[in-house]
Every structure is written in C-alpha cells, then in structure tokens.
Backbone bond lengths (Angstrom), bond angles and torsions (degrees), N, CA, C in turn:
res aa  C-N    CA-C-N  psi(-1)  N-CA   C-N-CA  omega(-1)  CA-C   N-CA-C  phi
1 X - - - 1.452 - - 1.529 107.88 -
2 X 1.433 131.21 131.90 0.797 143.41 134.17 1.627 138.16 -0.74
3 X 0.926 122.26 142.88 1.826 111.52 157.57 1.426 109.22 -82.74
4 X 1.332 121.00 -29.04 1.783 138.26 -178.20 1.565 95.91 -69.07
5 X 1.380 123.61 -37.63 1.750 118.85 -144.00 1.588 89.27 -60.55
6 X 1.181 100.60 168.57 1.606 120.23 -173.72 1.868 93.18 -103.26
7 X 1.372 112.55 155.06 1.326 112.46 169.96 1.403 101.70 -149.04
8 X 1.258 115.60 146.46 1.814 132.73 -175.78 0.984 127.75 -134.74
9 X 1.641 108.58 106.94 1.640 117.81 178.88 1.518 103.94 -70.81
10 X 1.280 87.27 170.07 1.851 102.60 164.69 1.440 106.20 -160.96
11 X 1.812 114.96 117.45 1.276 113.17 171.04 1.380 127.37 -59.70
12 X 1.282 104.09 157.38 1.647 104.73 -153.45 1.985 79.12 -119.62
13 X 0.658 122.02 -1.85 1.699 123.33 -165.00 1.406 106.74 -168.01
14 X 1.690 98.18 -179.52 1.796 109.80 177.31 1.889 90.47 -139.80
15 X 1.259 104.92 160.66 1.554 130.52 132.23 1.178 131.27 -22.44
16 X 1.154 148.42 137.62 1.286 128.97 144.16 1.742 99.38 -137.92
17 X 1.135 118.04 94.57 1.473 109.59 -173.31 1.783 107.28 -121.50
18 X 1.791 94.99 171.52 1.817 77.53 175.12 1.396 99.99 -90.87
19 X 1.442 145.04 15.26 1.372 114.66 -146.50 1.858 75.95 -123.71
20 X 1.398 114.11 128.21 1.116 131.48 -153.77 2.266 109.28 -101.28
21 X 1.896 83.25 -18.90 1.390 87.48 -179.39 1.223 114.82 -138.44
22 X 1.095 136.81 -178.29 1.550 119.72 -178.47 1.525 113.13 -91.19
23 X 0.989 106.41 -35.34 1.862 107.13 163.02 1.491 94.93 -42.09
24 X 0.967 141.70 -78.90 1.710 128.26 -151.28 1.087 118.16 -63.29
25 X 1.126 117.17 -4.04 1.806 105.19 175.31 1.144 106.64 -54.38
26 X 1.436 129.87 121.40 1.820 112.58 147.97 1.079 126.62 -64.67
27 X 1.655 124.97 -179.16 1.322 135.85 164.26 1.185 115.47 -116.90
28 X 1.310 99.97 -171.20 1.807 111.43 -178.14 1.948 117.64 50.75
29 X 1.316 105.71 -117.23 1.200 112.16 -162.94 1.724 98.46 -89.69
30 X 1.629 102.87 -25.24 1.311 89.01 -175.72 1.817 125.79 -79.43
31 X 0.900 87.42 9.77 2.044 109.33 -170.12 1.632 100.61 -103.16
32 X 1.474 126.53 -53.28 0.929 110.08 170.04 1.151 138.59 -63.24
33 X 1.574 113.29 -12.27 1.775 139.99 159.39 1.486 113.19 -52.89
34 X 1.589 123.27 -35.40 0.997 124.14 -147.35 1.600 115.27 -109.99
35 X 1.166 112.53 110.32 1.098 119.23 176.12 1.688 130.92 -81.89
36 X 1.618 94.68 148.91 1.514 91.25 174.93 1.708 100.72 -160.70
37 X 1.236 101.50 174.97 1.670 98.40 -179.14 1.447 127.75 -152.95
38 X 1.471 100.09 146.63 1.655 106.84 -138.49 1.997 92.64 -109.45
39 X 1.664 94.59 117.57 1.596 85.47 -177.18 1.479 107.56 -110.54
40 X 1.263 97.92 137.45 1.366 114.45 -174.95 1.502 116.52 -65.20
41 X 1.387 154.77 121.62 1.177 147.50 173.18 1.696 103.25 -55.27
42 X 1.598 111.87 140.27 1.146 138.37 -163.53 1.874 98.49 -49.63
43 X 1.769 124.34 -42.26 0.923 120.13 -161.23 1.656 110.10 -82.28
44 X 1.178 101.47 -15.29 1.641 113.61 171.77 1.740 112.71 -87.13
45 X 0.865 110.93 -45.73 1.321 115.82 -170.42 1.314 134.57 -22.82
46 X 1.415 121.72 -34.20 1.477 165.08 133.38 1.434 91.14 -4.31
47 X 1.320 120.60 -63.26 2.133 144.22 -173.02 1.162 93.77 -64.35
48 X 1.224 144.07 16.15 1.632 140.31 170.41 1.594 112.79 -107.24
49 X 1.625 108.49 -25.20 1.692 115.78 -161.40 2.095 85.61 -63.78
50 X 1.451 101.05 147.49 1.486 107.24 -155.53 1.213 157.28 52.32
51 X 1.682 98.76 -0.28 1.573 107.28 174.55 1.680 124.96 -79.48
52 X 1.794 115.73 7.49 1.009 137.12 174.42 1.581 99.90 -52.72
53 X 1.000 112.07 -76.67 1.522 134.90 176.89 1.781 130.51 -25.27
54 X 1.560 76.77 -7.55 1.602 84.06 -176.41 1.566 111.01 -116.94
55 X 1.112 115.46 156.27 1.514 135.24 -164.51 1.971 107.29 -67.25
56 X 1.498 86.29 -68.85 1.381 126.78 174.68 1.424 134.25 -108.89
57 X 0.866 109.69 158.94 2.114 115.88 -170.82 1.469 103.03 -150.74
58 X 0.905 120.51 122.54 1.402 136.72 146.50 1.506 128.33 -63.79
59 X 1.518 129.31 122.96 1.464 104.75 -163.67 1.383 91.99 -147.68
60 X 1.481 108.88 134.17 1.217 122.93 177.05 1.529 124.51 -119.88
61 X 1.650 92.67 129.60 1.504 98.62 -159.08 1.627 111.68 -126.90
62 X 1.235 122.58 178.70 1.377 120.61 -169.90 1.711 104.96 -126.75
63 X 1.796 92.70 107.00 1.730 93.74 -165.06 1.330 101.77 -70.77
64 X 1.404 130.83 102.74 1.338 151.85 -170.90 1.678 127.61 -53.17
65 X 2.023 87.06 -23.30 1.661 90.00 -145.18 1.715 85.35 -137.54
66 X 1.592 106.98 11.31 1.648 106.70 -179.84 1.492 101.04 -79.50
67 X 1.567 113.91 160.37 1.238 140.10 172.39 1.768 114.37 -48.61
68 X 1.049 116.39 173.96 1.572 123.47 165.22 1.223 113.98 -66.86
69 X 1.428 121.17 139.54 2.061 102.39 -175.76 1.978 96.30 -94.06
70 X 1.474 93.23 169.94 1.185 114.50 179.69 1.468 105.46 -136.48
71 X 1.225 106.50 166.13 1.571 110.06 -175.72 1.713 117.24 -85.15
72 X 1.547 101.10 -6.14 1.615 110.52 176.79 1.294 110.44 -126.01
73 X 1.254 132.64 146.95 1.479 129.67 -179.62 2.054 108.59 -146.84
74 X 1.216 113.53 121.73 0.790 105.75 174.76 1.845 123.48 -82.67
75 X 1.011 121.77 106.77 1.188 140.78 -144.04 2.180 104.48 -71.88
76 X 1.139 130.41 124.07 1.643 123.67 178.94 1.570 101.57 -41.21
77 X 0.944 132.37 -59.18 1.457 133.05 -159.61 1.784 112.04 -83.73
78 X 1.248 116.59 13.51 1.331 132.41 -168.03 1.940 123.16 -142.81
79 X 1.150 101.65 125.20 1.790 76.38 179.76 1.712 98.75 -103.04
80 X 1.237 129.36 24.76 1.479 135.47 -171.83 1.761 93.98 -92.45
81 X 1.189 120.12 147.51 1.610 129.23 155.11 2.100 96.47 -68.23
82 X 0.993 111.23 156.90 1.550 129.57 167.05 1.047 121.77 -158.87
83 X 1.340 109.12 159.79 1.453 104.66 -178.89 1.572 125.22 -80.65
84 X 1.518 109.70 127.10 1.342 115.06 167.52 1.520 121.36 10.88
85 X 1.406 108.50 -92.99 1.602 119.47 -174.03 1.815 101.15 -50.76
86 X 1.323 113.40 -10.41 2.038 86.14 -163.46 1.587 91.89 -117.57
87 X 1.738 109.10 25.72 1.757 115.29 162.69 1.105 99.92 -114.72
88 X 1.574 110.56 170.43 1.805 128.66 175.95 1.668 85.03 -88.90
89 X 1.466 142.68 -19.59 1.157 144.82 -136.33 1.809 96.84 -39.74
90 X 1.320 139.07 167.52 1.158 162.07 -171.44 1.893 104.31 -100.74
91 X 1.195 108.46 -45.39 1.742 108.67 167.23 1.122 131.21 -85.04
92 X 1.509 110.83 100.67 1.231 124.74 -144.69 2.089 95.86 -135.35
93 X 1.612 118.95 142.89 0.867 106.22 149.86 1.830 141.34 -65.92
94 X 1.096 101.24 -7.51 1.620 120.59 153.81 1.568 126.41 -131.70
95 X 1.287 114.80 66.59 1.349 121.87 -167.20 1.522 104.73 -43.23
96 X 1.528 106.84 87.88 1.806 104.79 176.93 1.653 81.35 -109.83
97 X 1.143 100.83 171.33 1.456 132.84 178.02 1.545 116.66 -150.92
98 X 0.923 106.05 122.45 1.971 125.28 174.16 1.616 118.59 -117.10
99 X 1.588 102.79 117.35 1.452 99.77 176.57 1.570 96.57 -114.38
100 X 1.076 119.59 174.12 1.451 153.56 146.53 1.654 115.18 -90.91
101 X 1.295 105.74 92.22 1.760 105.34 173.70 1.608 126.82 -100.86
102 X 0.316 108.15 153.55 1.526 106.89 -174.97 1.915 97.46 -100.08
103 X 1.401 115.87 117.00 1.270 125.84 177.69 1.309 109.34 -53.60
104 X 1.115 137.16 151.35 1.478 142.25 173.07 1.500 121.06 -117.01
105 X 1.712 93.40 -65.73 1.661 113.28 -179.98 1.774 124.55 -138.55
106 X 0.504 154.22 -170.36 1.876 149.43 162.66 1.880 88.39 -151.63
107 X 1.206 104.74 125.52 1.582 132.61 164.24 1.001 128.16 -132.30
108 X 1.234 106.88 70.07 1.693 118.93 -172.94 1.698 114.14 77.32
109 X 1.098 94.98 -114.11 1.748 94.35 168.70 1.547 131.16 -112.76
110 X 1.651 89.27 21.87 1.816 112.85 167.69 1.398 109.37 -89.17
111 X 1.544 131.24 156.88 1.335 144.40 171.89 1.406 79.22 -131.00
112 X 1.390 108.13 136.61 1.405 142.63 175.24 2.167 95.95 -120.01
113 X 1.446 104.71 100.49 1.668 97.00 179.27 1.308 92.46 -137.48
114 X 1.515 113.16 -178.06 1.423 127.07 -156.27 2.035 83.71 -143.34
115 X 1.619 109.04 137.00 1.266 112.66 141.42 1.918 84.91 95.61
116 X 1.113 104.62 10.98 1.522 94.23 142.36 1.470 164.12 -96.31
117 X 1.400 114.35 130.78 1.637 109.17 -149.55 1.336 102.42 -87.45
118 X 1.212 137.74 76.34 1.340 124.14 170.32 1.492 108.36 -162.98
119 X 1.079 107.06 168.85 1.039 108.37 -156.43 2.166 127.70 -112.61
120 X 0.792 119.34 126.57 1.815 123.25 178.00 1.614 98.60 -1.13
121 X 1.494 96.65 123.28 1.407 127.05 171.79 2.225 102.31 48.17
122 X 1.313 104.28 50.10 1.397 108.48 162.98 1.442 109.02 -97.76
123 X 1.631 117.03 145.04 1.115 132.40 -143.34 1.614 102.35 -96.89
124 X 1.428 124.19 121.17 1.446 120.70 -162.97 1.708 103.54 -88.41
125 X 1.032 110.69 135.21 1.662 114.53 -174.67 1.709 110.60 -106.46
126 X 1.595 120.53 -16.65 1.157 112.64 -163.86 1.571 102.40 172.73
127 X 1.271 127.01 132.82 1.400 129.54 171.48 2.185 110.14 -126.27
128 X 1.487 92.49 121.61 1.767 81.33 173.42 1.451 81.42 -142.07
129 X 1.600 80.51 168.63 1.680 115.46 179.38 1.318 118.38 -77.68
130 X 1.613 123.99 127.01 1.477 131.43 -161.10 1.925 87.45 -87.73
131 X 1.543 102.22 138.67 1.498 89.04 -169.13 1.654 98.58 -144.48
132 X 1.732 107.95 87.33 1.355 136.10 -131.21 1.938 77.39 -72.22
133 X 1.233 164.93 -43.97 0.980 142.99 -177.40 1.423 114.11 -65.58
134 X 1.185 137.75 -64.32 1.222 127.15 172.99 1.223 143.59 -47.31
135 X 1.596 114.40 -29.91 1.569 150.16 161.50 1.517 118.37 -59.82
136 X 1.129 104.36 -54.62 1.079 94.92 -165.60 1.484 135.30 -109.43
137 X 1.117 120.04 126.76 1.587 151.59 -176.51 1.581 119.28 -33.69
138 X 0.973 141.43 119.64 1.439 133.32 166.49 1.858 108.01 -77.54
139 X 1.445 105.42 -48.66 1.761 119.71 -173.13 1.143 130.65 -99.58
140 X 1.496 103.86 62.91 1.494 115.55 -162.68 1.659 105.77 -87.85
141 X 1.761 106.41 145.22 1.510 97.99 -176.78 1.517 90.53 -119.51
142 X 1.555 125.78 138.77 1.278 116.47 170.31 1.763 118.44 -92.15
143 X 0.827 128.99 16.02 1.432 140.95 -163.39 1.523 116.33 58.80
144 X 1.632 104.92 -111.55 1.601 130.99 -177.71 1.995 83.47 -75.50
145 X 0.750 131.49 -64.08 1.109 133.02 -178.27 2.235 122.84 -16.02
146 X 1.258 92.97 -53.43 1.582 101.67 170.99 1.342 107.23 -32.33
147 X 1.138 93.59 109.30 2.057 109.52 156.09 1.560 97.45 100.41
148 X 1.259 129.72 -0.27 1.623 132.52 -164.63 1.913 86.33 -106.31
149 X 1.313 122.32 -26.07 1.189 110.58 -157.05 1.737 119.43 -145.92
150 X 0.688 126.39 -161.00 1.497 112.90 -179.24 1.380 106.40 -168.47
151 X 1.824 118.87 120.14 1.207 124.72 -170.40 1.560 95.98 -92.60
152 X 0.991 129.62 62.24 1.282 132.28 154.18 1.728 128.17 -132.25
C-alpha cells in the first residue's frame, strides 16, 4: 500500500449517548459513571457472540463532528500549544477516537458500557477486548503530562 492508497471504513454500529455535544462530555470520575450504549448494526452483531466475558472493550469510533486538525493543539490541562500526536486533542487528520469502557450488559445487539467519551449518534468503527495481561505496561512515561495528572 501506498502513502497515496485510499482506505475505507464502514461503521459497524452507532452511539447512543446522553451527551448531545462535545462540550458535555465529562472527565475523570464523572465519565467513567456515565453510561451509554453502543448498538451494533444487525449485520455485525454476530461479532458480539462472547464478548459477555469480558471486563472491558476498547471502542473505536469516528469523531464525526470534530474540527479540521492542525499540527498544534492547545491541550485542556495545558496552556502551552503542542504538538498534535503528543495530545488526546479531537482535531485530528483522521478524527479516530479510542475509549476504554468498562462492559456493563450485552442485549442482543446493544452494548450497555460505562466511561465513554463520545458523543450521540457517533459512528462505531471497531470494538476489541482490553486484555489487561498483554496490554498492559509497568513503565509508563506521560511526557508534558507529569505532575498535571495521576496514573492511578
């Protein structure tokens, strides 16, 4: 493949959240409180048999309704400009988005999860299983981040 080649998602699901704009998302403790639920389109749905079993889900979505990206973003927790790649920023030349949810329920071809950042009728690109031995890191460096935040 190319750097030129063209590539094409196709949502496999939607959103269903209360937070209607992107300003309302909360953070911290209050986001992981907050539930919403991600329904799978009927032809996917099938991609759910065993995902009961899991703790957590990772879900990747296509922020639909974000801005144009730029190569600097001034970051909420920062009054410095930075570069693009070393923010979560939302303006992105591929506005993807990745949460970590915490599973709740499976109802047919509904996900009932907690601690998702996105927002009413955002377009689901992909759901996998968070798979806390293989994933996860003992020597994590947060960059600009140190002392703004707390990995605990």
């Amino acid at each position: 493949m190319t750097a030129a080649a063209e590539m094409r998602l196709k949502a496999i699901g939607v959103v269903h959240s209360p937070f209607q704009e992107p300003g309302e998302i909360p953070r911290g403790k209050e986001l992981r409180e907050s539930e919403s639920k991600i329904e799978v389109f009927p032809e996917y749905a099938g991609g759910l048999k065993d995902v009961e079993g899991f703790s957590h889900l990772y879900i990747l979505y296509w922020m639909h309704r974000a801005s144009p990206a730029a190569v600097l973003a001034k970051p909420r927790l920062d009054d410095k400009m930075r570069g693009l790649f070393a923010t979560r920023a939302p303006h992105r030349p591929n506005p993807l988005g990745l949460s970590l949810v915490r599973l709740i329920k499976v109802e047919g071809n509904i996900l009932k999860v907690k601690g998702l950042d996105a927002i009413d009728q955002t377009p689901i690109i992909d759901i996998k299983p968070y798979i806390h031995g293989s994933e996860h890191r003992q020597e994590i460096k947060i960059g600009w981040l140190e002392g703004k935040i707390s990995l605990s």
